[in-house]
C-alpha positions in Angstrom: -54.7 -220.2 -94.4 -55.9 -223.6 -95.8 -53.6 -225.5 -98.7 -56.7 -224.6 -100.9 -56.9 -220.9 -100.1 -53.0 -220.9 -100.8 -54.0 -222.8 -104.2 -56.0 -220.3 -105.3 -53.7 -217.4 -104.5 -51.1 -218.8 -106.5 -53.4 -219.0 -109.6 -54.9 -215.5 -109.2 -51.1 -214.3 -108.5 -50.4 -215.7 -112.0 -53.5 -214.8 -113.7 -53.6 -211.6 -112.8 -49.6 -210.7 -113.6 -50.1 -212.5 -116.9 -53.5 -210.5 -117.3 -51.4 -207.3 -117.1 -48.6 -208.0 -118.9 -50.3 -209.0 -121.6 -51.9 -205.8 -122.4 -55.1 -205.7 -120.0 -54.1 -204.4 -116.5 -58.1 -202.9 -116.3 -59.4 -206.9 -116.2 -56.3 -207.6 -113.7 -57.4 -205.2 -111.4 -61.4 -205.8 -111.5 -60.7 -209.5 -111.1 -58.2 -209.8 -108.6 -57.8 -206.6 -106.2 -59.1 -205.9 -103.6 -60.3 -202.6 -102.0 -56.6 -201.3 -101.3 -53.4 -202.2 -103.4 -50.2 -200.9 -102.2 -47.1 -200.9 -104.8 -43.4 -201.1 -103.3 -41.9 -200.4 -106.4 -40.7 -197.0 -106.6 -41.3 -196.8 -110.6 -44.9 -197.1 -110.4 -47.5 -195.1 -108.5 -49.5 -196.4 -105.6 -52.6 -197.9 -106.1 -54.8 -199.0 -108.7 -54.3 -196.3 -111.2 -50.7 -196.5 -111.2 -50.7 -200.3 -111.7 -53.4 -199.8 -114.8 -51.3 -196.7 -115.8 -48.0 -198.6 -115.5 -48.9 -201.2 -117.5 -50.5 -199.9 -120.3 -47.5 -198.1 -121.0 -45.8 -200.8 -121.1 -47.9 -202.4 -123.5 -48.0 -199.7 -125.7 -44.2 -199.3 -125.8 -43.3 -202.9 -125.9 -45.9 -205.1 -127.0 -43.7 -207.7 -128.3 -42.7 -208.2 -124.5 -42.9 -212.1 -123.3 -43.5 -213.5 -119.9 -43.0 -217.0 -118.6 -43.9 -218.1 -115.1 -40.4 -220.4 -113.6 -41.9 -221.0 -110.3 -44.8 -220.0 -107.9 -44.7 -220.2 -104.1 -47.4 -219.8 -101.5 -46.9 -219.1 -97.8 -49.6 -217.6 -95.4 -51.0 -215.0 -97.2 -48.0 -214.2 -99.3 -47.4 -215.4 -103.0 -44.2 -215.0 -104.8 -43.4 -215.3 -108.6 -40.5 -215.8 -110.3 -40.5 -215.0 -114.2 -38.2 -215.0 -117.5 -39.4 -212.0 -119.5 -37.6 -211.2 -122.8 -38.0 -208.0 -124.1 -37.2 -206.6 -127.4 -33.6 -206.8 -128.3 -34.0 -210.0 -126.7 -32.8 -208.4 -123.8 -33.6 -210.9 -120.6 -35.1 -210.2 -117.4 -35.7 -212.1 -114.2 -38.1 -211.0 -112.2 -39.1 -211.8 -108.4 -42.7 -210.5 -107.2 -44.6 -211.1 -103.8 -48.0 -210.4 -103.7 -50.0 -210.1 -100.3 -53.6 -211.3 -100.2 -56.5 -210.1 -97.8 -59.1 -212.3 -96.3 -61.1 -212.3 -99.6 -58.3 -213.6 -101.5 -57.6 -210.4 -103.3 -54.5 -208.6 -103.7 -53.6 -205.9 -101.8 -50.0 -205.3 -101.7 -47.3 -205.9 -103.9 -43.3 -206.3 -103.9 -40.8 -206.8 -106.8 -37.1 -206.7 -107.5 -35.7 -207.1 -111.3 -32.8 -208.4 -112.8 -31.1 -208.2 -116.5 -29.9 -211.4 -117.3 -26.1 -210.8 -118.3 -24.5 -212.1 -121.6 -21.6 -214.1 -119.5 -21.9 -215.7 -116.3 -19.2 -217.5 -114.2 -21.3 -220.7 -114.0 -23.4 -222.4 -116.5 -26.9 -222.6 -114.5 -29.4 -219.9 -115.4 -31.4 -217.4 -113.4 -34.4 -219.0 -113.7 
């Protein structure tokens, strides 16, 4: 996969989590999925439908919810995120997503693992 390809899966990666989180999973999905989408996280249902489902639930419930973007890396066909989301409470998350491309530059597979960042730590660097 060419540096430019990579590129441009690391901004569709971005666009479409912020898309999402932001309240509009429907646009997410219409602009950057492709024909098959296959969740990994056991919260949300498989496919399309659970995605959309998934996060306009989340939007309803917590539309206060912020999301910013630490890092993105691009390998192959593979993009992974790492956020800071705050929540309300100002409870702290740090989240880790990988998202597989096809060969039209779409997303079709997705991976996650989420963290709550905790009030002490026994260092001083962050999460994120």
């Amino acid at each position: 996969m060419s540096t430019a390809n990579q590129e441009q899966n690391k901004q569709n990666a971005i666009d479409f989590y912020r898309t999402a989180f932001e309240g509009d999973p429907e646009t997410a999905v219409r602009k950057y999925v492709g024909i098959e989408y296959i969740q990994h996280n056991p919260a949300v249902v498989d496919g399309t439908e659970g995605f959309i489902d998934y996060f306009k639930r989340m939007q309803h419930e917590y539309p206060e919810k912020t999301i910013r973007f630490v890092r993105c890396i691009a390998e192959g066909d593979l993009v992974a995120l790492h956020t800071h989301q705050i929540w309300p409470g100002n409870d702290e998350y740090v989240t880790m997503d990988f998202f597989r491309f096809d060969h039209h530059g779409k997303i079709c597979e997705h991976w996650d693992a989420i963290q709550q960042v905790p009030k002490e730590s026994a260092n001083p660097n962050t999460m994120y």
